[in-house]
C-alpha positions in Angstrom: 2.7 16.1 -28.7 0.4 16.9 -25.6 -3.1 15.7 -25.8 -5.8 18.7 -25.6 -8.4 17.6 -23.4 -11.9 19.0 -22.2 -11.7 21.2 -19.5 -14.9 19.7 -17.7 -12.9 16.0 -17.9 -9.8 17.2 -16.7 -11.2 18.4 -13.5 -13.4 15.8 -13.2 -10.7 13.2 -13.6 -8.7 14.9 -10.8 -11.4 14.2 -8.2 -12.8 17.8 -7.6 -16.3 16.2 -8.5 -18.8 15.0 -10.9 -19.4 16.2 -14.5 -22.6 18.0 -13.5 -20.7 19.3 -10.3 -17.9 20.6 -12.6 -20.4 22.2 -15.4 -22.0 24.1 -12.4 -18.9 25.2 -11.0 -17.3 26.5 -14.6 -20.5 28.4 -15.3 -19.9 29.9 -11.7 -16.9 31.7 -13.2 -14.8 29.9 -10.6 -12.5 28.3 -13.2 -9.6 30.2 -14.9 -7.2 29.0 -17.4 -4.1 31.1 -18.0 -5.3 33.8 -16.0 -8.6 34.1 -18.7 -11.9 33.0 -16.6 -13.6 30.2 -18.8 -17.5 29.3 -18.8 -17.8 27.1 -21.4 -17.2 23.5 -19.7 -16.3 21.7 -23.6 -13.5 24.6 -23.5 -9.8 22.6 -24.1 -6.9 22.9 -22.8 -3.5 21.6 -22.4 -3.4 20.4 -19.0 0.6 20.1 -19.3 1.2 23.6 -20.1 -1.9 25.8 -19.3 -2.2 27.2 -15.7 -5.7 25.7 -14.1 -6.9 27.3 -11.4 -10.1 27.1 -9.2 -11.0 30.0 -6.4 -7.8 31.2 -6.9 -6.1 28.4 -6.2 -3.8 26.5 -9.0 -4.5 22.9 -9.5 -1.3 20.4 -10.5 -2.6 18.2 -13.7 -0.9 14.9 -13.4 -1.8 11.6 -15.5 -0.5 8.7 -12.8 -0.6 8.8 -8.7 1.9 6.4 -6.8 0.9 6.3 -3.0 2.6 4.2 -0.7 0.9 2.3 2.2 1.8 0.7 5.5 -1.0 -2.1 4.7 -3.2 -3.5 8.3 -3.6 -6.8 8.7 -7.1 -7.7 8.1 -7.9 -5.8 4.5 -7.2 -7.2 1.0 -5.2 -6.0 -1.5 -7.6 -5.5 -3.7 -10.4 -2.8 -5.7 -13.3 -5.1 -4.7 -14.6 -7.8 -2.6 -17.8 -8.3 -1.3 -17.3 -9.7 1.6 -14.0 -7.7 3.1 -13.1 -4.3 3.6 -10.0 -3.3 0.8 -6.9 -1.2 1.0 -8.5 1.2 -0.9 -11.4 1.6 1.7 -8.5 3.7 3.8 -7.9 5.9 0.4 -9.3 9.8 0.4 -11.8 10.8 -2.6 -9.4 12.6 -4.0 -6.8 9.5 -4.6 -9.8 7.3 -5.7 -11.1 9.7 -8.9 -7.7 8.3 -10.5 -8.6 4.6 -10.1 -5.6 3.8 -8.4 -5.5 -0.6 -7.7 -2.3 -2.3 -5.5 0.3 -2.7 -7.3 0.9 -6.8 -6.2 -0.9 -8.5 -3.3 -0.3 -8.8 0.4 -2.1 -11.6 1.9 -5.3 -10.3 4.2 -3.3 -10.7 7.6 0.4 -9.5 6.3 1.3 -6.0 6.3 4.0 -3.6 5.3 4.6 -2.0 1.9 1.8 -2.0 -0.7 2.5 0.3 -3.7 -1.2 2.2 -5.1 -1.7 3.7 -8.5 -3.1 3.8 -11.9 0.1 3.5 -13.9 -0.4 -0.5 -15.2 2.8 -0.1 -17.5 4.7 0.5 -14.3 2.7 -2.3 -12.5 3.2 -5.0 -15.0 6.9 -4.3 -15.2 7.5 -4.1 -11.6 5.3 -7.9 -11.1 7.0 -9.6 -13.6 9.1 -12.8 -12.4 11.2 -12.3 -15.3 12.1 -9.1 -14.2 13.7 -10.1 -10.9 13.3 -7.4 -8.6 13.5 -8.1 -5.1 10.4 -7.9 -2.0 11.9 -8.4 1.3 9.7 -9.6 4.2 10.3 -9.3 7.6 9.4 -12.9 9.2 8.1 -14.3 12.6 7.7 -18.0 12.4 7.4 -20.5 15.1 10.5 -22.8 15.0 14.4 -22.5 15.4 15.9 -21.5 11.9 18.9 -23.3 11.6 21.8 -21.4 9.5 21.5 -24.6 6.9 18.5 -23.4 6.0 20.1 -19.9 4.5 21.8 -22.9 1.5 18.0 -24.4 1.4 16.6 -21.0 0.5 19.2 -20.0 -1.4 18.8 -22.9 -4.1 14.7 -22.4 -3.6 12.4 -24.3 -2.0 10.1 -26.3 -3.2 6.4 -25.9 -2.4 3.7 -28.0 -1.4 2.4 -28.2 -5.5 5.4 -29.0 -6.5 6.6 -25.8 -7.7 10.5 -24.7 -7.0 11.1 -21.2 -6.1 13.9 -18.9 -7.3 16.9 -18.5 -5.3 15.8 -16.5 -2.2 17.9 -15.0 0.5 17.8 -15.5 4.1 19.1 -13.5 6.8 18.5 -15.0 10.5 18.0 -12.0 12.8 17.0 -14.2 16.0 16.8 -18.0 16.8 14.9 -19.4 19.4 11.5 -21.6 20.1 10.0 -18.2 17.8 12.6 -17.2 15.3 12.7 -13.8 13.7 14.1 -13.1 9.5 14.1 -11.2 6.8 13.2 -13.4 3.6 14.0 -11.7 0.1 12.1 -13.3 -2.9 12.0 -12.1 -6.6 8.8 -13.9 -7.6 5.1 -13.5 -5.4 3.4 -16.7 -5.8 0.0 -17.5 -3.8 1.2 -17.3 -0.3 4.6 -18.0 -1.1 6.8 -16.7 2.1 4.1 -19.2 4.1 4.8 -21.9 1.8 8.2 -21.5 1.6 8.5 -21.9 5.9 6.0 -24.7 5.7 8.2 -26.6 3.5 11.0 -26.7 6.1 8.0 -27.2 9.0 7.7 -24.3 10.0 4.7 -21.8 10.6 4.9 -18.2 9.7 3.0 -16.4 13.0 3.7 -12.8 11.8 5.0 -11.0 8.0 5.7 -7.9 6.7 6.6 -6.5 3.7 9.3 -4.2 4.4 11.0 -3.2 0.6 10.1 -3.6 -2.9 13.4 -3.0 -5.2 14.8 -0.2 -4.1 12.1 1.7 -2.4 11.8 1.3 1.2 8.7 1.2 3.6 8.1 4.4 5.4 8.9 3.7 9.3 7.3 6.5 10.1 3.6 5.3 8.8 2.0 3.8 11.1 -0.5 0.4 10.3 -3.3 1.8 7.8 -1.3 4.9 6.9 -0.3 6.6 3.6 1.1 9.2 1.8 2.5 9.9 -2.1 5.8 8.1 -2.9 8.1 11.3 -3.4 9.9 12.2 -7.2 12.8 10.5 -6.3 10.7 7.1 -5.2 9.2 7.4 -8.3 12.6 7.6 -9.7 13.7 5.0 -7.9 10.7 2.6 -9.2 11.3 3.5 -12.7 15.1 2.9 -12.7 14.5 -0.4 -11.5 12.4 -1.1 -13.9 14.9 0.4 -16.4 18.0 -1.1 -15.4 16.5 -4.8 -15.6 
């Protein structure tokens, strides 16, 4: 059964401003709910079923926001820190009333796909090692990549602290005194894709997330952009979450 909530909450939880902005604006008669103008900010609804709208306009009640980000080099992946700018520094007001947090880390200077949002059921399941879903990286590192190293990374590499990773997959896109990959890992240890090229001696110059599961990084947002993952991301997401 769907929750009734305070009218004054629900707007204010969907970023249109503070409690004491939205009080104003209810007693302003610019609020109506199911077509009936309501003044009384305590008034509850059913923010599933009841038509909102504010000057006219009808406002789309949803619990959880999934945005997808082409992540800069240079930010964290993180709600705070006090001494660096955050992803979430690049996020409009209007994405930040839902406390949205990354869902996983990319290291300050790698970039690619970072998933944003505020659903932590979704998150934890997504994170999990035990759940084996895939992050593929696209790799510049300084060094020839030999094609034995695709049976090395396949059986996991062990790390500087001892630790052996899961099977990982490694496709060799271009060999040379700079070689260029694409690295798929099912776990997302403290700088692992680093780690796992300074095991073999070599040094990773440039990464890139560039999938997560199914879902795919947007080529068409640039460094720093955004935008909503679409239904059928979301879909995507919570199949692969489902079918695990």
């Amino acid at each position: 059964m769907d929750k009734m909530e305070r009218l004054d909450k629900i707007l204010s939880n969907l970023g249109y401003g503070s409690r004491k902005d939205i009080k104003k604006i209810i007693k302003e008669g610019r609020v109506q709910v199911n077509k009936e103008t309501i003044r009384d900010n305590s008034f509850k609804i059913n923010p599933y079923k009841d038509k909102i709208e504010l000057d006219g306009e009808e406002i789309q009640y949803r619990k959880y926001i999934y945005i997808m980000m082409n992540k800069p080099k240079g930010l964290v992946s993180s709600t705070y820190d006090p001494a660096n700018r955050t992803v979430l520094d690049l996020i409009d007001s209007k994405y930040l009333a839902f406390s949205p947090f990354p869902v996983g880390r990319l290291d300050k200077d790698t970039e690619g796909l970072l998933i944003l949002s505020n659903d932590g059921k979704l998150a934890h399941e997504l994170l999990s090692p035990k759940k084996g879903i895939e992050k593929t990286y696209y790799v510049e590192v300084e060094g020839f990549i030999d094609q034995k190293y695709k049976s090395k990374f396949c059986q996991g590499i062990v790390l500087d602290d001892g630790y052996k990773t899961l099977p990982a997959k490694l496709e060799i896109l271009e060999q040379g005194f700079f070689s260029k990959a694409q690295l798929t890992i099912m776990e997302g240890k403290f700088h692992q894709v680093k780690r796992m090229f300074q095991a073999i001696g070599m040094e990773v110059v440039y990464l890139k997330r560039i999938s997560m599961g199914g879902l795919k990084l947007d080529e068409s947002l640039g460094p720093g952009e955004y935008r909503e993952l679409t239904e059928e991301e979301i879909q995507l997401l919570k199949e692969e979450k489902s079918n695990i």
